[in-house]
Each structure stands twice: as C-alpha cells, then as structure tokens.
TIDOBA-726551 format. One record per residue: residue number from 1; x, y, z of N, C-alpha, C, O in turn. Coordinates in Angstrom, 3 decimals, padded with zeros to 6 digits. Atoms other than C-alpha are relative to their C-alpha. Example, Ala and Ser with C-alpha at 12.3 -4.5 7.8 and 13.67 -1.06 7.14 Angstrom:
// residues 2
(1, (000.890, -001.190, 000.000), (012.300, -004.500, 007.800), (000.900, 001.200, 000.000), (001.936, 001.181, 000.665));
(2, (-000.820, -001.190, -000.060), (013.670, -001.060, 007.140), (-000.770, 001.090, 000.730), (-000.261, 002.198, 000.899));
***
This chain:
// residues 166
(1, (-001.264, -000.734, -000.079), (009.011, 007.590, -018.288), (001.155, -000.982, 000.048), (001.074, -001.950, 000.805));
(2, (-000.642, 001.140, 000.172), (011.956, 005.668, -019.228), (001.410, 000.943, 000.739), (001.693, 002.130, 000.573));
(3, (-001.131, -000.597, -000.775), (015.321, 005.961, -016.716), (-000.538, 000.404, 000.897), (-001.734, 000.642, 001.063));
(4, (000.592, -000.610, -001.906), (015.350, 007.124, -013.026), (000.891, 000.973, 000.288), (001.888, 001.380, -000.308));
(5, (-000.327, -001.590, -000.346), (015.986, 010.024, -011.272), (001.323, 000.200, 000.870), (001.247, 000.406, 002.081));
(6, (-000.835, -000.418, -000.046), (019.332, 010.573, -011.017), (000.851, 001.669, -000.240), (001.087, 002.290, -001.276));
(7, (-000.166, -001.465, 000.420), (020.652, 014.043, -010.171), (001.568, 000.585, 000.597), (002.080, 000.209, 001.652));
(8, (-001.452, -000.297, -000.395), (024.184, 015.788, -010.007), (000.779, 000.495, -001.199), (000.283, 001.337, -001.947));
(9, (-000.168, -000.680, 000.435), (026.448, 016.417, -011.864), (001.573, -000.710, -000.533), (002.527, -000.670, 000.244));
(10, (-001.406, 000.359, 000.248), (029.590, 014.603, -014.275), (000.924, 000.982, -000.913), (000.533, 001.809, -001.737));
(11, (-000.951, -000.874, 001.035), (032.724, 016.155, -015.868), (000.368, -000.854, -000.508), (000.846, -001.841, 000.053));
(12, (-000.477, 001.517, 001.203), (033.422, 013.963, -018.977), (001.089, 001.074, -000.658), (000.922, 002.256, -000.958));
(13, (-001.298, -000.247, 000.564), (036.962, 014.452, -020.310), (-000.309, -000.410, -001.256), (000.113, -001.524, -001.566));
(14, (000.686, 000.310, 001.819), (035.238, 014.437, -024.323), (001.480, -000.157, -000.276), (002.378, 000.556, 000.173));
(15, (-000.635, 000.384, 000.942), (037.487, 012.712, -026.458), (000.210, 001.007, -001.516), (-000.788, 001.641, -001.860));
(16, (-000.262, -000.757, 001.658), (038.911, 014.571, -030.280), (-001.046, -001.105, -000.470), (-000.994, -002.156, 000.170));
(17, (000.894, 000.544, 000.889), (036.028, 013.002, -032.663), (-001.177, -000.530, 000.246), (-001.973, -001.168, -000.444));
(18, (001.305, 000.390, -000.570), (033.566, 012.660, -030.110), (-001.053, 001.313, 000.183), (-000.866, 002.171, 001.045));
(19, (000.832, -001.215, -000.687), (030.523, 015.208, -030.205), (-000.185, 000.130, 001.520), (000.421, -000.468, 002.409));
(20, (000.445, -000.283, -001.296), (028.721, 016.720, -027.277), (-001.182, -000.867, 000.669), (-001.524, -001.292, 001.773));
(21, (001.822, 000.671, -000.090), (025.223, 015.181, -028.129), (000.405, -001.684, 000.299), (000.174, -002.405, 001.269));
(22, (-000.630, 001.533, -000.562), (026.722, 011.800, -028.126), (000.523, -000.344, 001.051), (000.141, -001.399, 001.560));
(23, (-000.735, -000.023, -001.137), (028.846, 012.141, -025.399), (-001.136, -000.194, 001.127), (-001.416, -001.260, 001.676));
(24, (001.385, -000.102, -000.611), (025.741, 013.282, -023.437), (-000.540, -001.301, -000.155), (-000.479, -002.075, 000.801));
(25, (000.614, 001.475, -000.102), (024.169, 010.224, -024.352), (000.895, -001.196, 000.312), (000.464, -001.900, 001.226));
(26, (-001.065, 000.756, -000.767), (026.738, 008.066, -023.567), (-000.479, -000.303, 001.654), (-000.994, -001.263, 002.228));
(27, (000.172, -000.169, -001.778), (026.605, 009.442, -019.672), (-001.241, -000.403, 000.386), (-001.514, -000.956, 001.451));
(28, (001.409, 000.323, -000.615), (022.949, 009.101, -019.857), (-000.457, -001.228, 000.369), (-001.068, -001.678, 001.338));
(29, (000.017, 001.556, -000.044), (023.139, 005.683, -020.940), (000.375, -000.819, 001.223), (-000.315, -001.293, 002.125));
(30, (-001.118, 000.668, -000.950), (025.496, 004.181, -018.929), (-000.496, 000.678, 001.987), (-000.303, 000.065, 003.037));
(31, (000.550, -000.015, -001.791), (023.949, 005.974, -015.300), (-001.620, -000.381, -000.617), (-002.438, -000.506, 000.294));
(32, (001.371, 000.112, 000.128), (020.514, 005.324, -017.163), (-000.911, 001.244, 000.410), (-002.065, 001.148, 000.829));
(33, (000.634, -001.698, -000.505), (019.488, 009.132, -016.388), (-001.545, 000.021, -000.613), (-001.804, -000.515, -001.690));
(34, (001.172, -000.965, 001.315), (015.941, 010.683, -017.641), (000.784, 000.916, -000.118), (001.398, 000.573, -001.128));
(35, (000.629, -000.345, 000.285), (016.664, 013.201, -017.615), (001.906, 001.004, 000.006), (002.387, 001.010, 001.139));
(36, (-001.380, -000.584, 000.635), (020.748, 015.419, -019.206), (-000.217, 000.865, -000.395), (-001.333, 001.028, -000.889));
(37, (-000.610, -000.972, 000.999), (021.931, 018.106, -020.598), (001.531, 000.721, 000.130), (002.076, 000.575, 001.225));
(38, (-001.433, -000.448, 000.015), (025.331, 019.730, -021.099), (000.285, 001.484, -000.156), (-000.403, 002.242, -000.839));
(39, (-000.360, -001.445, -000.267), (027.000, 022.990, -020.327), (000.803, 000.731, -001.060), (001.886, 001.264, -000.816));
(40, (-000.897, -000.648, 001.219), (028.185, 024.366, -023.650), (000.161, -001.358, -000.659), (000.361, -002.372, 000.008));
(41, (-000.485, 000.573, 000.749), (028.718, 022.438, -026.689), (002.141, 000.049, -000.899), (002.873, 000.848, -001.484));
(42, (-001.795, 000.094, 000.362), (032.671, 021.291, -027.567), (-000.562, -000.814, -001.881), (-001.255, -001.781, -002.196));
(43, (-000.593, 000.783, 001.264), (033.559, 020.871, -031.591), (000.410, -001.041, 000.071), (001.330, -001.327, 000.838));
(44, (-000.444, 001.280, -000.276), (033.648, 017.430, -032.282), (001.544, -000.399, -000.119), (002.098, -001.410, 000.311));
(45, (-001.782, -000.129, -000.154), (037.538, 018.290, -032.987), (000.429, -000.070, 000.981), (001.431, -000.736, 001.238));
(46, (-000.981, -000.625, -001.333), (038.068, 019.761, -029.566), (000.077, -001.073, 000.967), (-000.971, -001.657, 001.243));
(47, (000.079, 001.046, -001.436), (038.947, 017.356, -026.708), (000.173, 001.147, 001.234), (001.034, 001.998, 001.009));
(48, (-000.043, -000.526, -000.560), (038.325, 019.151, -023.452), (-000.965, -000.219, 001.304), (-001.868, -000.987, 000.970));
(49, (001.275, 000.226, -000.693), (035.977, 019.037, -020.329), (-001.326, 000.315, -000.428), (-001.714, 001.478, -000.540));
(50, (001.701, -000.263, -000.109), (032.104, 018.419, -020.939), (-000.958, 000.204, 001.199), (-001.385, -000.846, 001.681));
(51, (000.955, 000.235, -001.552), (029.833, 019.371, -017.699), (-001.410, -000.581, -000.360), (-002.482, -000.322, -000.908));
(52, (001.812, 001.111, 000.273), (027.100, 017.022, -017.870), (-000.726, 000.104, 001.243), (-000.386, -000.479, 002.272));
(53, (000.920, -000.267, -001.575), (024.009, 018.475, -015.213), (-000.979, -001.554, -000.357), (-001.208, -001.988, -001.487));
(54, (001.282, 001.019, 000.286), (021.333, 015.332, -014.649), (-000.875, 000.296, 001.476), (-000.734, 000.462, 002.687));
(55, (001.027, 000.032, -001.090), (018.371, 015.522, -013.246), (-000.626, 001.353, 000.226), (-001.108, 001.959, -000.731));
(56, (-000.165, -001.246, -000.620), (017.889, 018.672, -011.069), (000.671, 000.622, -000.216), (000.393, 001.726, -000.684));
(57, (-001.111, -000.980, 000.991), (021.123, 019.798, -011.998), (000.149, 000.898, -001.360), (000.795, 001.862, -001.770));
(58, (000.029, -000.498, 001.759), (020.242, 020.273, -015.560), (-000.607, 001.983, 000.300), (-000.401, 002.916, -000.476));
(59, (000.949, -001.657, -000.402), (018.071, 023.960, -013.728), (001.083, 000.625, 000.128), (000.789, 001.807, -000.049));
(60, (-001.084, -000.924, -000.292), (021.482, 025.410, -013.075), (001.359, 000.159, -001.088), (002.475, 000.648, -000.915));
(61, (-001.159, 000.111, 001.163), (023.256, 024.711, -016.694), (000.230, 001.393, 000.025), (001.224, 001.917, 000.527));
(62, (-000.207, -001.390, 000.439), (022.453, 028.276, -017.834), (000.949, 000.699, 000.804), (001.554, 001.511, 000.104));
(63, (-000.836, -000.873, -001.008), (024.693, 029.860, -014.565), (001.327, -000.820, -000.141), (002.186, -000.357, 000.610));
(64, (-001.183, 000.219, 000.002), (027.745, 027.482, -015.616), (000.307, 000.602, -001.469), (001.391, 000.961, -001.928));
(65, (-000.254, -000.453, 001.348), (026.843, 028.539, -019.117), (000.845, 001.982, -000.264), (001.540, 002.636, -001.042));
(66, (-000.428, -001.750, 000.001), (027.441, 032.359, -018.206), (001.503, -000.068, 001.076), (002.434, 000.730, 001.182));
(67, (-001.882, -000.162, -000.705), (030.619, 031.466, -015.907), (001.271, 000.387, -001.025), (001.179, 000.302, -002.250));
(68, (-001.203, -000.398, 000.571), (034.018, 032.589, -016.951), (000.423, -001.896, -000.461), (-000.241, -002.891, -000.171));
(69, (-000.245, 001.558, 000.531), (035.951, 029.211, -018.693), (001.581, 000.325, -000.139), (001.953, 001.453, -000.462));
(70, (-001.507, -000.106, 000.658), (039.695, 028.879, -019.300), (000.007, -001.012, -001.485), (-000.934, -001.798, -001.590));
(71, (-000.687, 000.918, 000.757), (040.950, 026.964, -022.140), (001.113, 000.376, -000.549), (001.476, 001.460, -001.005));
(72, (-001.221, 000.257, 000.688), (043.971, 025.698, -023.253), (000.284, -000.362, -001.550), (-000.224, -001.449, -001.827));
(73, (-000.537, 000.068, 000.833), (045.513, 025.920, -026.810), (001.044, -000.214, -000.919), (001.903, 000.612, -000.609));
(74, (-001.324, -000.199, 000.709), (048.263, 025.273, -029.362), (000.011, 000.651, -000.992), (-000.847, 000.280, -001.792));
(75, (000.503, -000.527, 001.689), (048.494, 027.453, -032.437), (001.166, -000.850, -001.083), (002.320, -001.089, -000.727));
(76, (-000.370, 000.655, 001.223), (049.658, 025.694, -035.638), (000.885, 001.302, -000.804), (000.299, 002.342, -000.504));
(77, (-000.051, -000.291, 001.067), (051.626, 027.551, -038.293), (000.770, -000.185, -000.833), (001.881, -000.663, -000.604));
(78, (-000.794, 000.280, 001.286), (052.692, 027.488, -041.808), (-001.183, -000.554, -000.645), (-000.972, -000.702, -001.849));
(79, (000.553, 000.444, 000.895), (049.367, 026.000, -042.860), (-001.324, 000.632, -000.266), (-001.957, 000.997, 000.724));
(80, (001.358, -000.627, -000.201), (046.126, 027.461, -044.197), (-001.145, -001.280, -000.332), (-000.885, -002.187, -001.123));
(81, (001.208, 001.618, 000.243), (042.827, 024.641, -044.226), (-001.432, 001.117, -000.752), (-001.736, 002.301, -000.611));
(82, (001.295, -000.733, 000.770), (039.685, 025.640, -046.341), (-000.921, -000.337, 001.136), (-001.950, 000.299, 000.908));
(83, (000.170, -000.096, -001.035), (038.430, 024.618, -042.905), (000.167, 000.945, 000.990), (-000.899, 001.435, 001.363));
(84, (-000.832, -000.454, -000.860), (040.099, 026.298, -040.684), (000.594, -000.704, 001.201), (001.390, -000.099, 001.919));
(85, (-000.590, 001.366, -000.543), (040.907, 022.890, -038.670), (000.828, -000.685, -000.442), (001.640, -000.572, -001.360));
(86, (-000.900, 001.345, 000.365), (042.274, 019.746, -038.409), (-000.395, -000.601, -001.822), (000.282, -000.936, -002.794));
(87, (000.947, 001.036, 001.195), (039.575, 018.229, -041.131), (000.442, 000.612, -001.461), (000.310, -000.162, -002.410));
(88, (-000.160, -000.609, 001.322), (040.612, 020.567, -044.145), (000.888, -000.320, -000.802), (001.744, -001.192, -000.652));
(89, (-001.301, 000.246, 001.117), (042.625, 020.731, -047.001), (000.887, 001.104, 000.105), (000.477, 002.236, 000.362));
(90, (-000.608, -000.993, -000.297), (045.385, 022.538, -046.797), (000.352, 000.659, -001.724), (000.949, 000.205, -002.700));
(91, (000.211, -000.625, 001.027), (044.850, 025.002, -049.273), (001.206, 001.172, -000.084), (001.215, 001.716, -001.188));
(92, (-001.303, -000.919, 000.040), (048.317, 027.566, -048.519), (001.450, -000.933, 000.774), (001.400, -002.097, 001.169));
(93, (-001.200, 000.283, -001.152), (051.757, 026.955, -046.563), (000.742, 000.881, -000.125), (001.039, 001.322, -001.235));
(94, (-001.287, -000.867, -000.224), (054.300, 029.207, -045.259), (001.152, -000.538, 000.582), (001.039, -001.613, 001.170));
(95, (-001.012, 000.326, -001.199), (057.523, 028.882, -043.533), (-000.081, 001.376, 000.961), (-000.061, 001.363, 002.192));
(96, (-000.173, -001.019, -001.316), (057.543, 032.140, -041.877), (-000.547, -000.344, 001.536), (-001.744, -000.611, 001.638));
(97, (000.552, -000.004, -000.900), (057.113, 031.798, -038.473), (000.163, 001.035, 001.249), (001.337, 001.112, 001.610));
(98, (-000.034, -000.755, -001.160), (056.638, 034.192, -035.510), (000.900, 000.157, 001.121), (000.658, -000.786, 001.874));
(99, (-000.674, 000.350, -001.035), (059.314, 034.862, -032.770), (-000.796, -000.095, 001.269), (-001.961, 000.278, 001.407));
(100, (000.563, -000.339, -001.620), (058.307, 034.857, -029.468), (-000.335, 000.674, 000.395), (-001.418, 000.575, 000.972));
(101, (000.206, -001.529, -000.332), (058.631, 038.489, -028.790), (-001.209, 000.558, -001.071), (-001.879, 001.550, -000.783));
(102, (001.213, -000.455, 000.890), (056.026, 038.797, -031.934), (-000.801, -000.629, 000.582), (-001.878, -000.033, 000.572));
(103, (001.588, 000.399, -000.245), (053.576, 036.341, -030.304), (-000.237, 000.647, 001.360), (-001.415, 000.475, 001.676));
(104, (000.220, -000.441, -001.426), (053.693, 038.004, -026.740), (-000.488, 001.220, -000.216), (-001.418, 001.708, 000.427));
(105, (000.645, -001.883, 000.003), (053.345, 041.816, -028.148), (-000.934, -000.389, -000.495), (-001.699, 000.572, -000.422));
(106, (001.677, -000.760, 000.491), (049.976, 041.020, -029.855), (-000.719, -001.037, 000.549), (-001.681, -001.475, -000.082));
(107, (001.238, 000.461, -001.055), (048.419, 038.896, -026.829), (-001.166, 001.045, 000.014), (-002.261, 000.816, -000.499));
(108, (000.574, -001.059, -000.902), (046.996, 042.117, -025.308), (-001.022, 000.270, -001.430), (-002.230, 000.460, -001.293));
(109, (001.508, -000.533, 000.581), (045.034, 042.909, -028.480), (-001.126, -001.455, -000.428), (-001.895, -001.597, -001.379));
(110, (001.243, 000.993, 000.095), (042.921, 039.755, -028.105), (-000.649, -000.147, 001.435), (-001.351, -001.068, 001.853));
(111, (000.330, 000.271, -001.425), (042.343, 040.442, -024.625), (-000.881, 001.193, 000.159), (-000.624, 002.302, -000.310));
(112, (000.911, -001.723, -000.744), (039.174, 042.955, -022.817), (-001.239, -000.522, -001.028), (-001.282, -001.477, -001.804));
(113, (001.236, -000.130, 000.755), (036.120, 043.177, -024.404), (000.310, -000.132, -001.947), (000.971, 000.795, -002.415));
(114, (-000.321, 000.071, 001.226), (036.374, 042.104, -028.358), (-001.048, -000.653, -000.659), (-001.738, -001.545, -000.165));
(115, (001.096, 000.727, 000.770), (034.100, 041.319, -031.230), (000.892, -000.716, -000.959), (001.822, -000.216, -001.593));
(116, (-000.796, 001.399, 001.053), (035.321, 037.792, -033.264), (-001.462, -000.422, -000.722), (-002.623, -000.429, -000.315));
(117, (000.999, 000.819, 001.134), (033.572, 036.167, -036.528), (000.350, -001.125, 000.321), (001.545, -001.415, 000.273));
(118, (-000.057, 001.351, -000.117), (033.005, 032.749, -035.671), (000.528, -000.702, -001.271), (000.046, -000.424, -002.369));
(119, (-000.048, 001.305, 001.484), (034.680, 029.732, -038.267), (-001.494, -000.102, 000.126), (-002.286, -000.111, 001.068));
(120, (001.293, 000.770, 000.379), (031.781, 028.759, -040.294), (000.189, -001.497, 000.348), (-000.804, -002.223, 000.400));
(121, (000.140, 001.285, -000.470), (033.409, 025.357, -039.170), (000.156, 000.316, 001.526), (001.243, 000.753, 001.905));
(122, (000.616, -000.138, -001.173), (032.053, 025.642, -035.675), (-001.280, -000.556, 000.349), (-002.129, -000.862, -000.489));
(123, (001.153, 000.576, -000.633), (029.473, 024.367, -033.294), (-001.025, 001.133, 000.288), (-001.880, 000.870, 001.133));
(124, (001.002, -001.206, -000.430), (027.413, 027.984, -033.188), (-001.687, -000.999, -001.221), (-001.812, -001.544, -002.318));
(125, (001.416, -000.265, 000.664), (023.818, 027.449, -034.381), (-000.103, 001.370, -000.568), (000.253, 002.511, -000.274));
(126, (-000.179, -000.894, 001.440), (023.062, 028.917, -037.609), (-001.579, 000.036, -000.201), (-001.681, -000.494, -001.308));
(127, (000.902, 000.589, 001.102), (019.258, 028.684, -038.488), (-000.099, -000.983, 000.882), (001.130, -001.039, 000.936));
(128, (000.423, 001.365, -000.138), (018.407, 025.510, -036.727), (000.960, -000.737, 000.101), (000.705, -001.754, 000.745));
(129, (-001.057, 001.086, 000.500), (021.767, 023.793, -037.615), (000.827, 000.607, 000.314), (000.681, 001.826, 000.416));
(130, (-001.260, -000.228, -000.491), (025.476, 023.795, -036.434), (000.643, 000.329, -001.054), (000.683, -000.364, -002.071));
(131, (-000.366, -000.802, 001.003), (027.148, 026.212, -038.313), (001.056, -001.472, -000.749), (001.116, -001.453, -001.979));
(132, (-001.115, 000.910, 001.060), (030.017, 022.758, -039.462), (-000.891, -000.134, -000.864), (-000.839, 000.182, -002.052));
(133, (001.032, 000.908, 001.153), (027.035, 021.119, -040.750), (-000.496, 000.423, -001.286), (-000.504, -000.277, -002.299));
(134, (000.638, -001.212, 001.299), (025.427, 024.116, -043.220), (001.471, -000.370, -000.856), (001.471, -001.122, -001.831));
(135, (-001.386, 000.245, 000.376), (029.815, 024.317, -043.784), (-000.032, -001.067, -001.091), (000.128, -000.852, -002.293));
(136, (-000.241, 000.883, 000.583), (029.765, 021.022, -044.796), (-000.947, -000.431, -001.406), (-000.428, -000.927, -002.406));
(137, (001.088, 000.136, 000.921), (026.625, 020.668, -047.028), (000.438, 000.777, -001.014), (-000.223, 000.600, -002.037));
(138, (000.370, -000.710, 000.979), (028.286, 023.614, -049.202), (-000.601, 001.107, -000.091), (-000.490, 001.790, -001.109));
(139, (000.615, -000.813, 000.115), (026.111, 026.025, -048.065), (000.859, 001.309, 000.296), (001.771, 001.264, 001.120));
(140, (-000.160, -002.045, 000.321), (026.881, 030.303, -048.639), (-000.428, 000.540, 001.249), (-001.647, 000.601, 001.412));
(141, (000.663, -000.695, -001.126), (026.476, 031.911, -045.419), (001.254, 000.424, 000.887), (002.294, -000.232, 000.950));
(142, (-000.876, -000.046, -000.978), (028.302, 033.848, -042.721), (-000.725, 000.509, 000.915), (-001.890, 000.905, 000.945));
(143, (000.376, 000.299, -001.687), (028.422, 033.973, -039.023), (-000.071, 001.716, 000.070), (000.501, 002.525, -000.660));
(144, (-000.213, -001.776, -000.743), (027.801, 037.666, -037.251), (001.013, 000.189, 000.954), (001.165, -000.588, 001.896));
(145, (-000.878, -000.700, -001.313), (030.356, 039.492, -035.163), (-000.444, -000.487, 000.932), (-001.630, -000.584, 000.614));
(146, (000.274, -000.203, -001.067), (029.765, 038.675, -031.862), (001.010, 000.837, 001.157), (002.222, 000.888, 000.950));
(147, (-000.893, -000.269, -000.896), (031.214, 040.260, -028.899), (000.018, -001.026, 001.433), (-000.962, -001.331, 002.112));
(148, (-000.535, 000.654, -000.735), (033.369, 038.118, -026.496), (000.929, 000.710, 000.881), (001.745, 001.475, 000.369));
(149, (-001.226, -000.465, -001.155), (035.494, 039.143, -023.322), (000.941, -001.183, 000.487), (000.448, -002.226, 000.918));
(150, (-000.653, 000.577, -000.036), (038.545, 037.593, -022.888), (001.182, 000.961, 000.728), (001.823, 001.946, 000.362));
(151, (-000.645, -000.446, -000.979), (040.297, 037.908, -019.534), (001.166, 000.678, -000.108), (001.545, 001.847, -000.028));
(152, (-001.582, -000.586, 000.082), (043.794, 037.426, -020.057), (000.207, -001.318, -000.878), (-000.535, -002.297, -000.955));
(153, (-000.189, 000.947, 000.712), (045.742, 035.478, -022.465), (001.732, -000.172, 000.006), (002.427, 000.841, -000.059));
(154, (-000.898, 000.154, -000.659), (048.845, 034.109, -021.736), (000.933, -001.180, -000.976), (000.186, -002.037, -001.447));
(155, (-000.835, 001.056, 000.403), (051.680, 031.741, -023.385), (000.642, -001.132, 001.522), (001.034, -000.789, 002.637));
(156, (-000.334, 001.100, -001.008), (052.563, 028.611, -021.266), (000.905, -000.697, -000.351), (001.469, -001.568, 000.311));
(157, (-001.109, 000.954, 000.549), (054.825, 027.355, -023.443), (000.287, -000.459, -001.531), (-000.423, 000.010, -002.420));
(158, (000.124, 000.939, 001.060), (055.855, 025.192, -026.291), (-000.605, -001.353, -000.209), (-001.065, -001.979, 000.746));
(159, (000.178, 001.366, 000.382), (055.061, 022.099, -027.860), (000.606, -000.248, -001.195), (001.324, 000.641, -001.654));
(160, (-000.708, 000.274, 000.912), (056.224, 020.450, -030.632), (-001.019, 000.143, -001.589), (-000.596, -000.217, -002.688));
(161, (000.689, -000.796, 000.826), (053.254, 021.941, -032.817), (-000.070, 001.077, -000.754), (-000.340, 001.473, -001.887));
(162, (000.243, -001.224, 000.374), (053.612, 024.879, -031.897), (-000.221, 000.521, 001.215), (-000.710, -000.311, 001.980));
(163, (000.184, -000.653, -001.516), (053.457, 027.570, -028.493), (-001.753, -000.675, 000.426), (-002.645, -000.929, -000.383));
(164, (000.577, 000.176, -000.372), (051.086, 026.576, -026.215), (-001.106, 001.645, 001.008), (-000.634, 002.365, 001.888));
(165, (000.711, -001.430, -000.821), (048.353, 029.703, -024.760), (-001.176, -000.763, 001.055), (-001.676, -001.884, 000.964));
(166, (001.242, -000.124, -000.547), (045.724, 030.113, -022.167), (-000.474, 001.385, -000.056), (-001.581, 001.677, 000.396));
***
C-alpha cells in the first residue's frame, strides 16, 4: 500500500484551468494520502472551492455531495461561444444589453424546483466520459433534463464583465 493514513479533510481554492482529478492529486501528493476523493467535480474553467475528504473522510463525501452549495457568478453579454464558455468561438454578438430592472424581474423564474439541460461543455458524465470531452471529440449527443432546486438567486452587484449573482 503506497502513502499513509491520513484522514480529514482540505478545502482547495481550484485554480481556472485546473481540473478536479488533478487537483485531487496534487493534495494527495503533497500530504502523501492513500487514500482521496473529492466532493463534486468543478469545470476545469471554474475556479471555486474543491472539498477534498482523505482517508476516513472520503465515507462522508456523498452527505456533502447532497448538501445545499452557494455559488457565485458573473453573466457575460453580447457574446454567443459554440461552447458556451470561455474556450469557444464566438460564433454571434449583440449590443443589446439588459437593464437591471430586466435582470431582477426574471430571477424568480430560475428559482424553486426547475428542470435545466446541461452544456454539453460540462463536467456531467455522459456514457463513461465527461460530457466536455465527447463535446470536444465532435461527438452528436445531448444531455437529459434534469431537475435542480435552486434556493434563491440574488444580484450582488456589478463587475466590469458584467452583474455579479448568487
């Protein structure tokens, strides 16, 4: 058995262009763990907290996996990506942009119980494989509805992107 028994529990602040699986290994490396795993996979786009369980910890991923989560956002617009990310080509542009009073009245219908189609550029498993990856290869396929609940959703602000939500 290679590595020692180290058990607990880190929050890695993932880097934009760093996967999850790597990341994970990283932490493992560096405390020399046997024995990791991670609480939800982050798009290698997204920078955000990773919960890395080791050890013993790893028995209680699934109950952070079903916890509630916040995250923070900026929305972009004026551009469309054959992506739907950073990585794409930008295949449209607009100038129109949204007032304020338009992005606040249609919070509420992304909020409560709702079914969303995942980007095919996403980290969902597809088949065996992360839906970017199929994405990227070219391959013909789409994601299923799922249903997601989403507390509350909220503007926090601007940026120089673009409004900022939780």
């Amino acid at each position: 058995r290679r590595g020692r028994d180290v058990h607990g529990w880190v929050v890695l602040d993932k880097p934009r262009g760093l996967g999850s699986t790597p990341a994970l290994g990283r932490v493992q490396r560096i405390l020399n763990a046997r024995k990791a795993g991670h609480a939800g996979t982050l798009d290698p786009l997204a920078e955000g907290l990773l919960v890395v369980g080791l050890g013993e910890a790893t028995k209680l991923i699934s109950r952070i996996m079903d916890a509630p989560k916040t995250y923070q956002f900026v929305i972009g617009f004026g551009e469309q990506r054959d992506t739907g990310d950073l990585e794409g080509s930008v295949i449209g542009l607009s100038d129109h942009r949204p007032s304020r009073d338009d992005i606040e009245g249609i919070l509420g219908e992304f909020t409560g119980r709702i079914s969303q189609v995942p980007p095919r550029y996403s980290a969902i498993m597809e088949q065996g494989k992360r839906a970017y990856d199929r994405a990227r290869a070219g391959e013909e396929f789409e994601l299923a509805a799922r249903d997601v609940e989403v507390h509350e959703l909220k503007k926090l602000g601007e940026t120089d992107r673009g409004p900022l939500l939780e």
